[in-house]
C-alpha positions as CSV (number, residue, x, y, z in Angstrom):
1,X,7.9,-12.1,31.3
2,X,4.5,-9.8,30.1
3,X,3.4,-11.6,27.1
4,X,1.4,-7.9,26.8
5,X,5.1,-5.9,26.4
6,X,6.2,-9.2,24.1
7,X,8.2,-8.0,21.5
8,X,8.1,-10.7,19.6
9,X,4.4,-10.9,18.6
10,X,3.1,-10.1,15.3
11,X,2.8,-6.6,14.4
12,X,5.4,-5.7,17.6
13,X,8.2,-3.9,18.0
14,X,9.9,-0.9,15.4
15,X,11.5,-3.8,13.3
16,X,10.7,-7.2,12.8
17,X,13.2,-10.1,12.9
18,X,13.0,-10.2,9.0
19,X,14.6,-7.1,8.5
20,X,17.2,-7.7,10.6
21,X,20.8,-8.4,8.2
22,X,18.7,-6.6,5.4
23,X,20.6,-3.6,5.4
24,X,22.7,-4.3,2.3
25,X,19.6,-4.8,0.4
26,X,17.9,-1.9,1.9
27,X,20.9,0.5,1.1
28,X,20.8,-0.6,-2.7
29,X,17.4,0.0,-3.2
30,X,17.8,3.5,-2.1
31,X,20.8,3.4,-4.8
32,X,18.2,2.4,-7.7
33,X,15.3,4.9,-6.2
34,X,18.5,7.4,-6.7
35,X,19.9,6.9,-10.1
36,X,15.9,6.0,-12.0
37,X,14.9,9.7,-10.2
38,X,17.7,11.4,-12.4
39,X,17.2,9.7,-15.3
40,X,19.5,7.1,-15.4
41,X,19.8,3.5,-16.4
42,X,19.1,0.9,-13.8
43,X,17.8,-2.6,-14.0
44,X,14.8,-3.9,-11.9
45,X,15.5,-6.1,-8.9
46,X,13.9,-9.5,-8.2
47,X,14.8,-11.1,-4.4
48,X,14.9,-14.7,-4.4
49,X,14.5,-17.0,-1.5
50,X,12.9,-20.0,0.4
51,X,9.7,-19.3,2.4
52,X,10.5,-17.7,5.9
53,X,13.5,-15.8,5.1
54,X,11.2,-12.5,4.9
55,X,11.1,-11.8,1.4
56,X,7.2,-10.4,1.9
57,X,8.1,-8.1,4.9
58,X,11.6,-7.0,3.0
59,X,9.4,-6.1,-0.1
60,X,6.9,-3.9,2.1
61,X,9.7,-2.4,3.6
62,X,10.8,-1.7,-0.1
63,X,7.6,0.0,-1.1
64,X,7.5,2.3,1.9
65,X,11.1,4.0,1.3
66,X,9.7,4.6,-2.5
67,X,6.6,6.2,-0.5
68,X,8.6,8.2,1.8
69,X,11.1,9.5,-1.3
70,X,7.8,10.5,-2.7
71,X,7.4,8.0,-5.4
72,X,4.0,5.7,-6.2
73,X,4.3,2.3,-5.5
74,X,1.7,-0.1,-5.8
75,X,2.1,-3.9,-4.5
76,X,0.4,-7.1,-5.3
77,X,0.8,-10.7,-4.6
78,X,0.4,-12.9,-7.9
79,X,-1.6,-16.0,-7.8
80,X,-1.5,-19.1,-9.7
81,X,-4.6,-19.0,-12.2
82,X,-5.1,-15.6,-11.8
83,X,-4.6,-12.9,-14.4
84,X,-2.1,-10.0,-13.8
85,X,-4.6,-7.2,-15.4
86,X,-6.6,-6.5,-12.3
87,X,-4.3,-6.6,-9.6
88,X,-1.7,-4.7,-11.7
89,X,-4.5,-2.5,-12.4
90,X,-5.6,-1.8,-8.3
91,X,-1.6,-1.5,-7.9
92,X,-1.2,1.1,-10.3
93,X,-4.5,3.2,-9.4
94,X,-2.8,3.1,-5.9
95,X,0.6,4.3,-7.3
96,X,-1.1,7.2,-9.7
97,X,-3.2,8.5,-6.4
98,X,0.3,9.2,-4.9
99,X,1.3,10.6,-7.7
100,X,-1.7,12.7,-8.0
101,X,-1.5,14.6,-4.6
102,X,2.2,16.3,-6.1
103,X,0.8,16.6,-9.9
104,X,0.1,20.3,-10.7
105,X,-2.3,19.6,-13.9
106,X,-5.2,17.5,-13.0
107,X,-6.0,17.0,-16.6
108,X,-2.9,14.7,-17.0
109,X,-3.9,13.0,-14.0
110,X,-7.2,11.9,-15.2
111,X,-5.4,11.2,-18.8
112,X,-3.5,8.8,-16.8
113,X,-6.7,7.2,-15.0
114,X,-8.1,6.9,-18.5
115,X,-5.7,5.2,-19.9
116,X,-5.4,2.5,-16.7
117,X,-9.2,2.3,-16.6
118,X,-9.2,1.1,-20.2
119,X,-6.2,-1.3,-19.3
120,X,-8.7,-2.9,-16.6
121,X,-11.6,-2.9,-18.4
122,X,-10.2,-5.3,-20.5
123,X,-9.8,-8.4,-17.9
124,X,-13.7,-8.5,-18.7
125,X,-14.4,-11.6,-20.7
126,X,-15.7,-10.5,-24.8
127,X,-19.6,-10.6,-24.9
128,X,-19.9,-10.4,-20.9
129,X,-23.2,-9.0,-19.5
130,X,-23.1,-5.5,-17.8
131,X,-24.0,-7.0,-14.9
132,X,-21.4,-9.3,-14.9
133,X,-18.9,-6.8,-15.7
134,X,-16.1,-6.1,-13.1
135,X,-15.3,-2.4,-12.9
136,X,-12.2,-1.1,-11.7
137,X,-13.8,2.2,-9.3
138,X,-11.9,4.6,-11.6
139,X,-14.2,7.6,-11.6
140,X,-12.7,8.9,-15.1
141,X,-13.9,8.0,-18.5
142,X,-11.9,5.1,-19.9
143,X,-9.7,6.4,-22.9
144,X,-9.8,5.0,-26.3
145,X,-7.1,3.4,-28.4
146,X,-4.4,3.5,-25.6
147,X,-3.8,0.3,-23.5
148,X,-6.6,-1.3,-24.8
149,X,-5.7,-3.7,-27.3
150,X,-6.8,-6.6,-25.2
151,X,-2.7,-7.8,-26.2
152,X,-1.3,-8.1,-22.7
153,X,2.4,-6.8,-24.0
154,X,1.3,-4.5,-26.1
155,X,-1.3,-2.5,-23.0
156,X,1.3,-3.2,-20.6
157,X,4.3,-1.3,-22.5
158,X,1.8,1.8,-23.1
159,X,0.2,1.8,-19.5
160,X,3.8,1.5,-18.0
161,X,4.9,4.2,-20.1
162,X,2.5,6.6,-19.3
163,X,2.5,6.1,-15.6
164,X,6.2,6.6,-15.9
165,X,5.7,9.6,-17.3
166,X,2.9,11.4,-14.9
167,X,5.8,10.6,-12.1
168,X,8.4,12.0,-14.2
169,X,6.3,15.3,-14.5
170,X,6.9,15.5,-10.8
171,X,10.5,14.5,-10.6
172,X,9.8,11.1,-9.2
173,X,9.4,7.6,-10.1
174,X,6.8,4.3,-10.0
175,X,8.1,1.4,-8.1
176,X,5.6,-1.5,-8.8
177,X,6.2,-4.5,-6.5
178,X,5.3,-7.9,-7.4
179,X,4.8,-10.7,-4.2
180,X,5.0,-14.7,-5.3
181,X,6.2,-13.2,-8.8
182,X,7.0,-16.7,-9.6
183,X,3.1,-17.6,-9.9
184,X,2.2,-15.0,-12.7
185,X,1.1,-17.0,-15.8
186,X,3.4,-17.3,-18.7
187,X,1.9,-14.9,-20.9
188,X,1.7,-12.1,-18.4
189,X,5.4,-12.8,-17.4
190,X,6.5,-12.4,-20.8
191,X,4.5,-9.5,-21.4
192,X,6.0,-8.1,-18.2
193,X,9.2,-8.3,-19.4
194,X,8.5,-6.9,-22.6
195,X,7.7,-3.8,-20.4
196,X,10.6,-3.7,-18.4
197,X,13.1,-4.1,-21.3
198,X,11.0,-1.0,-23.3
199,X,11.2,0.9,-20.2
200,X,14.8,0.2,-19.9
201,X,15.8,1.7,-23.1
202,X,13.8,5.0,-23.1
203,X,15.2,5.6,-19.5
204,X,11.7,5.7,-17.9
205,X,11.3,6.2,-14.1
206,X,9.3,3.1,-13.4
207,X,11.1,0.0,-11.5
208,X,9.8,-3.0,-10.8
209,X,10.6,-5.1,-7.4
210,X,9.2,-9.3,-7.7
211,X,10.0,-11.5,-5.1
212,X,9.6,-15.1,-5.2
213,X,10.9,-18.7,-4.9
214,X,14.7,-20.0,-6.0
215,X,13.5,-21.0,-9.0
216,X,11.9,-17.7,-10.3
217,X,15.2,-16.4,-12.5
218,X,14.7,-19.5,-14.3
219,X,11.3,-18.8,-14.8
220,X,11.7,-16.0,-16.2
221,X,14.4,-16.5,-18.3
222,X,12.3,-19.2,-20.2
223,X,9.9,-16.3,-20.5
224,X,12.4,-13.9,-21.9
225,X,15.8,-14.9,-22.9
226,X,17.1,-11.4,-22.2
227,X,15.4,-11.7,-18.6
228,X,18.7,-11.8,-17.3
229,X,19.7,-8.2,-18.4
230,X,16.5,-6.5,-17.1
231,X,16.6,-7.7,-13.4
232,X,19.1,-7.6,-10.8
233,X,18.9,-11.0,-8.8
234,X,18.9,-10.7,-5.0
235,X,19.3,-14.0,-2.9
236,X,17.6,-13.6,0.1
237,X,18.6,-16.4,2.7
238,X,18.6,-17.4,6.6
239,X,20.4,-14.6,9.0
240,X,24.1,-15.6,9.9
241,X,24.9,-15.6,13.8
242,X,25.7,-12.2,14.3
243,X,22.6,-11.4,12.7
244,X,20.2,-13.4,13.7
245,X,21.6,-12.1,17.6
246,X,20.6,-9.1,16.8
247,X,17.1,-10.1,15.5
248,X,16.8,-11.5,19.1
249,X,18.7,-8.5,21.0
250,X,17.3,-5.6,19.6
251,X,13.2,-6.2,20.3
252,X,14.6,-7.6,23.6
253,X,16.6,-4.2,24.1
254,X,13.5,-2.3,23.5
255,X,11.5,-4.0,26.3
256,X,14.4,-3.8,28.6
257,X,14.5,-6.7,29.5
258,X,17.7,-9.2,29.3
259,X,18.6,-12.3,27.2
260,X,21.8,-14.9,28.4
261,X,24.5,-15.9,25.7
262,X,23.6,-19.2,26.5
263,X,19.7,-18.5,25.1
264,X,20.9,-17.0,22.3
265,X,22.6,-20.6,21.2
266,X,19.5,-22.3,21.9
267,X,17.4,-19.8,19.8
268,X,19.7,-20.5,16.8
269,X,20.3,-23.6,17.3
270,X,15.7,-24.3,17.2
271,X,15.8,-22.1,14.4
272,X,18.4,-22.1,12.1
273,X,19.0,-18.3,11.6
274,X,15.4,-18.6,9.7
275,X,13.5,-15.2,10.5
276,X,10.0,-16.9,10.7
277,X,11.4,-19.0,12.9
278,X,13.2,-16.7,15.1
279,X,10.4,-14.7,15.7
280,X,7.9,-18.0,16.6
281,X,11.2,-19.5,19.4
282,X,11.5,-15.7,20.9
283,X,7.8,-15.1,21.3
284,X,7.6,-18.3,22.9
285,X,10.5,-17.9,24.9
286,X,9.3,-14.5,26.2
287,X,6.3,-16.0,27.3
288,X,7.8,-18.7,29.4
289,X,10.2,-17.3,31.0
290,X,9.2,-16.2,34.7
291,X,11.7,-13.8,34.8
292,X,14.4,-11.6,33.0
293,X,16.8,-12.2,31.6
294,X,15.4,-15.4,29.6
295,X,17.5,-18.4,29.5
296,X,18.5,-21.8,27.9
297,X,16.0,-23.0,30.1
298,X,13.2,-20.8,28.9
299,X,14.0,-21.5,25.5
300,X,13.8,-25.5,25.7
301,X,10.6,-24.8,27.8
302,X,8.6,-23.3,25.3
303,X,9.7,-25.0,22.3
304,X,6.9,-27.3,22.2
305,X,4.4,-24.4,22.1
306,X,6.3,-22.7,18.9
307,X,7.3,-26.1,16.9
308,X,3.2,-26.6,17.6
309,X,2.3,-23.5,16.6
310,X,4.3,-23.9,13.4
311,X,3.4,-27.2,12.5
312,X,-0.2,-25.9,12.4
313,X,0.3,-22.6,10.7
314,X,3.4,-22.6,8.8
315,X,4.4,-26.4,8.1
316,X,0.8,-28.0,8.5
317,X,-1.4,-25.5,6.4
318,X,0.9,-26.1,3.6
319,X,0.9,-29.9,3.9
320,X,-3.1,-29.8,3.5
321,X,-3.1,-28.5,0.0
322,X,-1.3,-31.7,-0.9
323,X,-2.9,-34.5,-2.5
324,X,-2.5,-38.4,-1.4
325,X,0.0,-38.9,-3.9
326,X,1.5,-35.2,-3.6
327,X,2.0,-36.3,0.2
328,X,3.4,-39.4,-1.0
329,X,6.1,-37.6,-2.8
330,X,6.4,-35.0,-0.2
331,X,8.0,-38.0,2.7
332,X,9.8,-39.7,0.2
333,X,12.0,-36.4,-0.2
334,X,11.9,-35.9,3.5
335,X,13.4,-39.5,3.8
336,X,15.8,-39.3,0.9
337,X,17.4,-36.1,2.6
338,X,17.3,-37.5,6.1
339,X,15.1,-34.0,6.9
340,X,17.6,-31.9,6.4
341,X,17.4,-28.6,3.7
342,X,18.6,-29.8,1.0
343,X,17.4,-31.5,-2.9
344,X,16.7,-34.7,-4.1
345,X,17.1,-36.5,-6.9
346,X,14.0,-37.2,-8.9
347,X,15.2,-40.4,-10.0
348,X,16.0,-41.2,-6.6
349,X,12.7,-40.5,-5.4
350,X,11.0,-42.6,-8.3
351,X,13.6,-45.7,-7.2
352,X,12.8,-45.0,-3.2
353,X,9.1,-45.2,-4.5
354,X,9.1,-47.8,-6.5
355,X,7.7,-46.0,-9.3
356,X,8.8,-44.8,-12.9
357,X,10.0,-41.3,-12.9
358,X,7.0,-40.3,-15.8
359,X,4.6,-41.8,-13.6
360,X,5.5,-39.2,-10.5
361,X,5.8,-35.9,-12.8
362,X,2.2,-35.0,-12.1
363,X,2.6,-35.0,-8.4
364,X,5.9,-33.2,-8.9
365,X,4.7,-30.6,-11.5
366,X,1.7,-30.1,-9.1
367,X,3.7,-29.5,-5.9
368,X,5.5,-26.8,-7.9
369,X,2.7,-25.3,-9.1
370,X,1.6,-25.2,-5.4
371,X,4.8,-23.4,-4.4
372,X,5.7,-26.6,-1.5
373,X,8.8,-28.0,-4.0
374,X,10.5,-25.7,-6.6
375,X,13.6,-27.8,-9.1
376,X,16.9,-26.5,-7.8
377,X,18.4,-27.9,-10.6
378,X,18.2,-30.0,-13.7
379,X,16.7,-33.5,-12.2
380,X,16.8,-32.1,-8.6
381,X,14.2,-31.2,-6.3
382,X,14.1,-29.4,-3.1
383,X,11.6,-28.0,-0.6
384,X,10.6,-24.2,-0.8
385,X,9.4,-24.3,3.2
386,X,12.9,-24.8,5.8
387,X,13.0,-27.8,7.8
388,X,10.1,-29.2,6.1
389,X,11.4,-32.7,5.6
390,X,12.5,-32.3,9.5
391,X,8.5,-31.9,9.9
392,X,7.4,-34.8,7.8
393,X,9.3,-37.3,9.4
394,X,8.2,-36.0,13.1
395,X,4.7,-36.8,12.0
396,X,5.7,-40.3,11.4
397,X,7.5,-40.6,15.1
């Protein structure tokens, strides 16, 4: 087949694999950009999942139906370490510049960009040179006394509310979408959610939209006990049969081209239903296969070339941030779970080890922090990446 018409490669095709079985979740968000238009109460929305189910792609696809309903959206991917002030800030300045294009009164505009340049001046250290000062390229004077009380809740509550409000003036709304929400530092989360639940009550027409790992609802709820009123949890998980046949079908439609019943099984089988994966088998597939349709054959031809190509980029990248002893822990899990998706004790991994439990907490607390294991449940522990342990114990074959 034309790896040039390949539907399957990055960026091709009208809608990637990870959309496909999304509908439910699509259809609801237009439900919530409804109902916080008119006015009325509706809680934020987290979507939960492991990596490769399309969470990232599902949350751009998010932010562009608040664009096209003519809301502001702003998106940002949290990191570990890193403070929420700028990034929120970049988001916002995004979301108030599609705002601004609607607004009638430039004046309350600029009020607005006064007030966020004042929130981002403050991620500037106290007693920093001018030099050294990061500004935020908000061509407005920053305003004084609103947002900038260098008390994360406190700015964030006044900043959200007045962004709220320059969209209400135009009968829309702010949708602010948060990637790897699970990595924002405790502080921030807390002060986030301080925001949300003020929002909440006054009605305002500003939603936000995190996605992260399982674990993140626990997360926040240590933040915020009342986490679990503000957000509506999403699990976002491999595609069942029927969907992940279409994920395959309808880029393969689009080329014209053909795909047997009996490739179809294969492409499940080498994937699991996981949308990452789908899309790595197909492209593969496409480019092996000498001729249309493609078949079984095609499939188990080129699955060398995508399990390589993942064990570089998706399984292999991740395995180098780990440490000796992180690795260590990593292929204990793998072995304790026979490769398969699922958790494993942590006292089972200490005994498999050899090792107390208190001695392996650092490697565990670390590989968390890292985003490669997440606890799935009290004394549990599970890999965030599918068919990880499957990976591990192929390198030691």
């Amino acid at each position: 087949m034309d790896p040039v018409r390949n539907p399957f490669a990055p960026g091709a095709g009208q809608r990637p694999p990870e959309l496909a079985g999304r509908e439910k979740e699509l259809t609801a968000f237009e439900v919530v950009l409804e109902r916080v238009a008119r006015g009325r109460p509706e809680r934020s929305l987290v979507l939960t999942g492991l990596r490769g189910v399309g969470k990232t792609v599902l949350l751009g696809e998010l932010r562009s139906m608040a664009v096209r309903r003519g809301w502001g959206a702003g998106k940002i991917e949290a990191r570990p370490d890193a403070a929420l002030r700028r990034p929120l800030s970049a988001a916002l300045h995004r979301a108030v510049r599609d705002l601004a294009v609607r607004h009638r009164a430039p004046e309350r505009v600029e009020y607005v960009l006064g007030v966020l340049k004042a929130f981002a001046l403050k991620s500037n250290p106290d007693g920093a040179k001018l030099r050294e000062r990061w500004q935020p390229g908000i061509d407005v004077p920053a305003a004084v006394g609103r947002a900038d009380s260098g008390d994360i809740e406190i700015d964030l509550v006044e900043l959200f509310t007045d962004v709220a409000e320059l969209a209400q003036d135009v009968g829309t709304g702010v949708a602010v979408l948060i990637d790897e929400m699970q990595d924002i530092g405790a502080d921030d989360i807390s002060a986030l959610c301080a925001a949300c639940h003020e929002l909440a009550q006054s009605g305002a027409p500003l939603v936000v939209v995190g996605a992260g790992l399982p674990h993140l609802p626990a997360v926040l709820s240590a933040s915020k006990s009342y986490s679990e009123r503000l957000f509506r949890y999403v699990r976002i998980d491999r595609l069942d049969r029927p969907d992940a046949d279409r994920a395959v079908l309808a880029p393969v439609d689009r080329e014209e081209a053909g795909i047997t019943p009996e490739a179809l099984d294969a492409l499940y089988e080498r994937s699991g239903g996981y949308p990452y994966f789908i899309q790595a088998f197909g492209k593969a597939a496409w480019d092996a296969a000498p001729a249309d349709p493609i078949t079984a054959e095609d499939v188990l031809v080129a699955a060398p070339e995508a399990e390589g190509e993942l064990a570089v980029g998706f399984f292999g990248s991740r395995y180098e941030r780990a440490t000796p002893a992180e690795r260590e822990y990593l292929r204990a899990m793998a072995e304790l779970t026979h490769g398969r998706d699922e958790g494993a004790g942590t006292s089972d991994v200490a005994v498999f080890l050899g090792r107390k439990p208190s001695s392996l907490s650092p490697a565990r607390d670390s590989l968390i922090k890292k985003g490669l294991v997440y606890s799935a449940e009290r004394g549990r522990i599970a890999f965030t990446v599918p068919h990880f342990g499957r990976y591990l114990l192929g390198m030691e074959e």
